[in-house]
C-alpha positions as a LaTeX table, in Angstrom:
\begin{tabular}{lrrr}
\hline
Residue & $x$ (\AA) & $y$ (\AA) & $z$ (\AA) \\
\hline
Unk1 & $-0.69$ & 12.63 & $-22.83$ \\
Unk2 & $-3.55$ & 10.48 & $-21.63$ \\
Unk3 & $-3.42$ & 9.69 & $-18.38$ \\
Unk4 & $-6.72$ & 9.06 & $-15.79$ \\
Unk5 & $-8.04$ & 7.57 & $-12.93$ \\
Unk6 & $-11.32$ & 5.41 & $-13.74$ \\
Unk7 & $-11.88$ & 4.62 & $-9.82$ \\
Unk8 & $-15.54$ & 4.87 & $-8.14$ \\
Unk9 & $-16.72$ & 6.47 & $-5.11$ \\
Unk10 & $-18.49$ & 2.60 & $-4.23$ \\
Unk11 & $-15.25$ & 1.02 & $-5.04$ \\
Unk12 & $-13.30$ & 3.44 & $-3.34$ \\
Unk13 & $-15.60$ & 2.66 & $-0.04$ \\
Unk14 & $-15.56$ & $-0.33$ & $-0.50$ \\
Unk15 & $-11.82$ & $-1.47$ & $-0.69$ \\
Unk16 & $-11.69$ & 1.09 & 2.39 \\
Unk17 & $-14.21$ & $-0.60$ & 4.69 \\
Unk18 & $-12.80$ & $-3.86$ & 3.84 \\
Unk19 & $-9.25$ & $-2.41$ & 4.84 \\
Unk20 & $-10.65$ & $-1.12$ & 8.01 \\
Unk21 & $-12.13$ & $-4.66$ & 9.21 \\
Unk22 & $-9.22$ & $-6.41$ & 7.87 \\
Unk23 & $-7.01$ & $-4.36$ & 10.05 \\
Unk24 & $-9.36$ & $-4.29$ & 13.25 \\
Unk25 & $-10.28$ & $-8.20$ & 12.77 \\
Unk26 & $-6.55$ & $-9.03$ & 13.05 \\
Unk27 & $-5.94$ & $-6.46$ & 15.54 \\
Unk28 & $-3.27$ & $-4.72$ & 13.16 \\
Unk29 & $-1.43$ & $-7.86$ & 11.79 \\
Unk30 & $-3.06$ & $-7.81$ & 8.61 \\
Unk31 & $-2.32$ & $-4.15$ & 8.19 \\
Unk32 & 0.62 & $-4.88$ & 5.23 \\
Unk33 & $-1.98$ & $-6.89$ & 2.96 \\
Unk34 & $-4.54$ & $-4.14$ & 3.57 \\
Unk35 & $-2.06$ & $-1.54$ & 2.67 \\
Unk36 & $-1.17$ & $-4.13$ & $-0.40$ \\
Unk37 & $-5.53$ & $-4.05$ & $-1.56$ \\
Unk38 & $-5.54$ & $-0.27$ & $-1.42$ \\
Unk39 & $-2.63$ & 0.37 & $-3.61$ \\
Unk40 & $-3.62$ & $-2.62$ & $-6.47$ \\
Unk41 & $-7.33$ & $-1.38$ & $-6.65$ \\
Unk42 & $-5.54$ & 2.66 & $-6.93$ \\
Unk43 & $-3.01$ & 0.79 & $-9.34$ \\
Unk44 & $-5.60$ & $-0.70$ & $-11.49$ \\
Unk45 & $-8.15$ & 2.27 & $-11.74$ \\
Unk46 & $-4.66$ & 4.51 & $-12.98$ \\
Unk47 & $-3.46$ & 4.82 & $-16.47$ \\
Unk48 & $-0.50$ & 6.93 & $-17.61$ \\
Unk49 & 0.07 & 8.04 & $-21.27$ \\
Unk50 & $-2.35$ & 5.01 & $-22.25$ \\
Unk51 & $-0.39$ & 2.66 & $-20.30$ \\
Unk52 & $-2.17$ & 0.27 & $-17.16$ \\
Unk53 & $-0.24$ & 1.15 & $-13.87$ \\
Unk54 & 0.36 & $-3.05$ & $-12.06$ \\
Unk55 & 1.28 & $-3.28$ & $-7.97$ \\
Unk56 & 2.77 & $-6.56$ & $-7.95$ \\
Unk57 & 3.58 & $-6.15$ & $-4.33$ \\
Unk58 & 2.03 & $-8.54$ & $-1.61$ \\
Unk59 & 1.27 & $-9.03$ & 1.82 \\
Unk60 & 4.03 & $-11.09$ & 2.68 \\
Unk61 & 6.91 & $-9.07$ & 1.26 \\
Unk62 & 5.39 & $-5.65$ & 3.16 \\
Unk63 & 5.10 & $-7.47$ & 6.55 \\
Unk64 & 9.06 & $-8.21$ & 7.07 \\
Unk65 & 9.38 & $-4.48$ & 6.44 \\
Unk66 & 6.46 & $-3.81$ & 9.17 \\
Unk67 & 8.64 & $-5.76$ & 11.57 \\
Unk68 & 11.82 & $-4.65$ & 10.73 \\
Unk69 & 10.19 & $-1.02$ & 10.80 \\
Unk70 & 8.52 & $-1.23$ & 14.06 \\
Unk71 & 11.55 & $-3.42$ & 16.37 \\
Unk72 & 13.75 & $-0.08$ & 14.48 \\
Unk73 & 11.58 & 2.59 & 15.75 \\
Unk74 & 10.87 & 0.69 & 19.24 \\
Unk75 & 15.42 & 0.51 & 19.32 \\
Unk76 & 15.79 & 3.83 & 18.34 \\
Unk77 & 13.14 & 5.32 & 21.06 \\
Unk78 & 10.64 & 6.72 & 18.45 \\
Unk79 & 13.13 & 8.98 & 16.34 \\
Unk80 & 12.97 & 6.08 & 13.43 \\
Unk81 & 9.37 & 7.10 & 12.95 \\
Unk82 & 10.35 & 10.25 & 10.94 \\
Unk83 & 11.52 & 7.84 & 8.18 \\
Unk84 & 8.80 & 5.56 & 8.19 \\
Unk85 & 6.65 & 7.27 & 5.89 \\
Unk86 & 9.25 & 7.69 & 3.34 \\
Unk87 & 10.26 & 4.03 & 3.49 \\
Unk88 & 6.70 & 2.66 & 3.19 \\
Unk89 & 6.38 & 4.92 & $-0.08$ \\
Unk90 & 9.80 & 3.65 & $-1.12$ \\
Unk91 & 8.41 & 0.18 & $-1.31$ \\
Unk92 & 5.42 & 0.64 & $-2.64$ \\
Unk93 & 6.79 & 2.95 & $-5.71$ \\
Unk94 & 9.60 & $-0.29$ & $-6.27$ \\
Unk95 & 6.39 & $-2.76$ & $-6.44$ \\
Unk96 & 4.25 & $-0.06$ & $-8.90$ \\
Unk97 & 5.08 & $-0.28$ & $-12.76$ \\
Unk98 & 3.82 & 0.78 & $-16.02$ \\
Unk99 & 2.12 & $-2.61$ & $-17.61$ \\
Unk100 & 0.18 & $-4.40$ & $-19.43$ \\
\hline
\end{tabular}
């Protein structure tokens, strides 16, 4: 069994300070495709039993889930929240594969 994470310190900074201002610059709306950077550059620093972990989630797909998500937890006065969490992790487990 051969499995490692090759990932930086610098790079790890790096794809977090650019998360950070593309969060604050779009005051939150660009949240999902920051969320989407983080996990690829985790995704493609990771390899299991020799084999290249691949996030081929997006942006786009994560921010109808943000919606539905938020107008869920806003409906059901803040108990949805519990669950939020779990569902985020959810997604981004269905989007992470084993790859070449």
């Amino acid at each position: 069994m051969d499995s490692r994470f090759t990932g930086g310190l610098l790079g790890l900074i790096g794809i977090n300070l650019l998360s950070f201002f593309m969060i604050v610059f779009t005051l939150g709306l660009g949240t999902p495709w920051a969320v989407c950077m983080r996990e690829r550059w985790f995704t493609e620093h990771t390899t299991i039993d020799g084999n290249q972990l691949r996030f081929d989630g997006n942006g786009g797909q994560l921010f109808g889930h943000y919606i539905k998500w938020f107008l869920l937890t806003i409906v059901t006065l803040g108990i949805y929240s519990f669950w939020l969490n779990i569902k985020m992790k959810q997604w981004v487990v269905a989007h992470t594969h084993l790859g070449k």
